[in-house]
N, C-alpha and C positions, 0 to 999 in steps of 0.2 A: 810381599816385598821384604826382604833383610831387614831387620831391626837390629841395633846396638843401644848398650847400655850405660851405666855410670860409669863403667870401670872404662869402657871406649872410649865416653868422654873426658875422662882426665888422664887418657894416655894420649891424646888428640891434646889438649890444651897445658897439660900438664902443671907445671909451676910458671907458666909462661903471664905474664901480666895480671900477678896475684890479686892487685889491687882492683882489677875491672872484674874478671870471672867470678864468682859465687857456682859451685857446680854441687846443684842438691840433689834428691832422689828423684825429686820430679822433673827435672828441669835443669839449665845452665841459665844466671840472673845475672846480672850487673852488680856488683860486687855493694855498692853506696848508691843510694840516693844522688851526689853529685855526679855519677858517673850518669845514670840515669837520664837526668839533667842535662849532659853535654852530649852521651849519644843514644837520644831518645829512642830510635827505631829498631823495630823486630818485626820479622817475616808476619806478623799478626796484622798489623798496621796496614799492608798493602794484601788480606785477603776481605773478600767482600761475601754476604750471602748467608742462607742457612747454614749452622753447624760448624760454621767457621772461628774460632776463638775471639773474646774481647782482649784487646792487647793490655788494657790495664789490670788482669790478672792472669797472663798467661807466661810462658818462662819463654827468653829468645831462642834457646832450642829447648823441645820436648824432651824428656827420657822414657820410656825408650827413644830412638831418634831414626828416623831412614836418613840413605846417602843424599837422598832429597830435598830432604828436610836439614842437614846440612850444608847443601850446599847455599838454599835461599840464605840461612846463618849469614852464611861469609859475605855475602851481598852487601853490608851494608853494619852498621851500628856498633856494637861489640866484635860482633864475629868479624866484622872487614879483616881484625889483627892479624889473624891469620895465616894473611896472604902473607906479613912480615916476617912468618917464620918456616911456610912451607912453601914460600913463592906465591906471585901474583898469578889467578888461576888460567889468566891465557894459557899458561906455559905449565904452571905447576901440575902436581907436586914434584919438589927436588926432591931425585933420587937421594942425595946423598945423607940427606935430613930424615927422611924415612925409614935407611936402614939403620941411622944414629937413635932409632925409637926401641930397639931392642929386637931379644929372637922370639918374646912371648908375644909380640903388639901386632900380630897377623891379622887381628882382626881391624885394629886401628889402621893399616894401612889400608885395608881394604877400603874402609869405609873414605877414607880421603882420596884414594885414585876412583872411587865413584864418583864420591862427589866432584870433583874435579871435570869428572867427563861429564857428569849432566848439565855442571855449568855450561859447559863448551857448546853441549848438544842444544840446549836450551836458548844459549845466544843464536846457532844456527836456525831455528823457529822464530824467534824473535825479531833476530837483527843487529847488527853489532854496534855496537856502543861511539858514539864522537869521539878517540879516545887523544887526539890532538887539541881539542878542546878543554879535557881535563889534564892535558899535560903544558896549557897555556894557564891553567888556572894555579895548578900547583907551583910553576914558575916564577908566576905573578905574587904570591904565598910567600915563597924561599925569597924572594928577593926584598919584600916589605920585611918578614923578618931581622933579614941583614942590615938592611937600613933604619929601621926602628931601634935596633941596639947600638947602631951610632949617633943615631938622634940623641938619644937617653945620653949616652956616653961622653956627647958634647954639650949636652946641656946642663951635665952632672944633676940627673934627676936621684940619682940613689948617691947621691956624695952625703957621706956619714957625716952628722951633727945641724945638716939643714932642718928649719922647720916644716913640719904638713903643710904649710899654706904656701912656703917655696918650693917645697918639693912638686906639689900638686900646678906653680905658676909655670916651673920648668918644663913640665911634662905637654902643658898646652905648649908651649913653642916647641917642642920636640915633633909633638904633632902636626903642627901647621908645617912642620920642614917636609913634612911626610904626606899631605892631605891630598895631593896628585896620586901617587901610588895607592892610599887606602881610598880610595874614590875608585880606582880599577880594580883592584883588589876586589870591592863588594860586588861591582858589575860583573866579573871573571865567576863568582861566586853563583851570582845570578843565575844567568847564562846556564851555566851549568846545573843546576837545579831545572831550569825547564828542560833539560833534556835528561838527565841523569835519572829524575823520579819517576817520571813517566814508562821508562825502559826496566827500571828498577820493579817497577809494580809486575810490569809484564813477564817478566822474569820470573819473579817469585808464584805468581798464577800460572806460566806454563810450566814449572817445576813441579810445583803441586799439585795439578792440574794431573799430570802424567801419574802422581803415583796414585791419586784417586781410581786411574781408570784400571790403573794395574790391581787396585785393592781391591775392586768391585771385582774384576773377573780375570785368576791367573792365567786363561787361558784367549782373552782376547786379543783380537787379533790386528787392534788398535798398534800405530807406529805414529810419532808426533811426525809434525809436518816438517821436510827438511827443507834448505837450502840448496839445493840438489848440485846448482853450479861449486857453490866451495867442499863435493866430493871427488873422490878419483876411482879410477877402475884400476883395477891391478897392472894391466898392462902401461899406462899411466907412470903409476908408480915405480915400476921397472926403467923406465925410459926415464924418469928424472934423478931415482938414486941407484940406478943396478948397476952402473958404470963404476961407482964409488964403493958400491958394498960388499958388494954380488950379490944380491938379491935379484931372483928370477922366477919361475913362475914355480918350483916347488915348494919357496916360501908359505904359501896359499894355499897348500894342498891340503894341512892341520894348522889350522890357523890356534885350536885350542893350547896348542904344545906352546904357542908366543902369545902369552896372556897378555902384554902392553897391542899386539898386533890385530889381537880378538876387538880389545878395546876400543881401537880405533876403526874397527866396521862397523857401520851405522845402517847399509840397509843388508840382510845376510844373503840376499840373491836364490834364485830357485832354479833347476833346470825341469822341463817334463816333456811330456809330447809337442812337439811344433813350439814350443815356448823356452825362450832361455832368459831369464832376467841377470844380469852381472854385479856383483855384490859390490858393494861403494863403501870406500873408508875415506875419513878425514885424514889429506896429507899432512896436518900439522902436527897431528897424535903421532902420526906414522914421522916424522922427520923426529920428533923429541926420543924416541924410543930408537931412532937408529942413531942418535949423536947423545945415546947414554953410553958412558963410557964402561958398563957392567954388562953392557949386550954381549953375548957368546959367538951368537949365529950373525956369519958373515965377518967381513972387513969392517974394522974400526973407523967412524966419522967424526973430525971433529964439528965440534959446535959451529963453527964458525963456517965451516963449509955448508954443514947441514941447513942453516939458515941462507945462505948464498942458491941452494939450491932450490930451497922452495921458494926462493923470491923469481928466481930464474923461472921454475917452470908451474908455480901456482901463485902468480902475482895477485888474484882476487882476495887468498887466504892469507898472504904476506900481508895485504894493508890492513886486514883486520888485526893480526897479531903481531903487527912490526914493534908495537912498544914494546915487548918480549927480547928483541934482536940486541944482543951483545956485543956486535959489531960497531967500530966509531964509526959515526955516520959523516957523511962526506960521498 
């Protein structure tokens, strides 16, 4: 399997959130002790077994590192940040930030449109994520913020020249104005943790799991288990975006010549005697690559439509990555 190194990872992380990254020879670390502190977790922490690392001295990604082995990173802890800068990986990476990486970081991109897919491929083994549930918890979040700084602000907790002992009496009535919403707040929080960690473990064990079997033998003939309903057949594919692009069946024919198209074939199909098996791609890979606006081949999609159409004609892979969709909702 591909490995990347130091130089990968700080063309992948770069000067991006100086103060949490530490990126050493061996490893990428949390920059402090406090950081540490507030986002505990690394891909160490959810593997179990022989030969598996202690997470109290292991680095949250290894260096060298597989596409793998970063994508478990971005899961969670440090690496979540990620998502903030190359996009949330339902959908990511954005094109546009990729090619803002330079003409030397070929390798860097590489390794992030891996990673990227094995996240996806990985959820489609697993199982997709509540992700209305964590978009009821983040709400709940954004809006206690809002109102905890007009608590403060009408209770004048940080009004200059009070003493600690007012300041600290303000802040309790600031709070009690607030103790409905931080009482939801921690249950949102909750809630989400019984489902979030559990899926999160799963995740990072069939991630690493796959590149295990790949390491033990490059010629196994091992395929993780899909989701078979959120694939499509070509013909499929044709019928929902060929109207819009012109894509037709010689698309398919080198699929290697369309590296994002390659990408999104997950089983590669075989023909032989009496036997034809039909190769199956993920329509959501295949819709992000036909509503990049750098695509050559075929008619131009916008986004907007691109997403209209795989809700239209693959409503099962819409709900899973509808948090993705850029459209107002209504």
């Amino acid at each position: 399997m591909q490995t990347y190194g130091k130089a990968v990872a700080v063309a992948i992380i770069g000067n991006h959130f100086p103060n949490i990254y530490d990126i050493r020879d061996d490893g990428v670390w949390p920059m402090k002790d406090d950081v540490e502190w507030i986002l505990p977790w690394s891909p160490a922490c959810d593997m179990e077994g022989p030969g598996t690392p202690d997470p109290l001295d292991a680095p949250n990604l290894p260096i060298p590192f597989t596409a793998n082995e970063l994508a478990a990173f971005m899961l969670d802890g440090i690496g979540a940040g990620l998502s903030s800068i190359y996009g949330a990986w339902e959908w990511g990476p954005d094109a546009g930030t990729l090619e803002s990486m330079g003409v030397r970081a070929t390798k860097a991109r590489e390794a992030l449109l891996a990673a990227y897919a094995a996240l996806r491929d990985a959820e489609c083994a697993v199982g997709p994520l509540d992700r209305e549930l964590a978009n009821r918890k983040h709400r709940i979040a954004e809006e206690l913020d809002e109102k905890n700084g007009e608590a403060n602000a009408r209770e004048g907790v940080f009004e200059p020249g009070v003493s600690t002992e007012v300041s600290r009496a303000r802040r309790r009535a600031a709070g009690e104005s607030i103790a409905e919403l931080m009482d939801a707040d921690r249950k949102a929080e909750e809630a989400w943790k019984v489902v979030f960690e559990p899926w999160r473990k799963a995740m990072v064990r069939e991630l690493l799991s796959l590149q295990t079997s790949e390491d033990e033998s490059e010629n196994s003939t091992f395929e993780p288990e899909l989701n078979y309903e959120m694939l499509a057949t070509r013909d499929q594919l044709i019928e929902a975006f060929g109207h819009f692009t012109g894509m037709d069946a010689s698309w398919f024919k080198n699929v290697t010549h369309s590296p994002r198209l390659l990408s999104a074939r997950k089983v590669v199909g075989q023909g032989g005697r009496g036997h034809i098996a039909e190769p199956l791609f993920c329509p959501f890979e295949v819709m992000q690559w036909l509503a990049d606006a750098k695509r050559r081949k075929g008619r131009p999609l916008s986004v907007e439509k691109a997403w209209e159409l795989l809700e239209k004609n693959f409503s099962d892979v819409y709900c899973v990555r509808s948090i993705g969709d850029p459209r107002p909702a209504g």
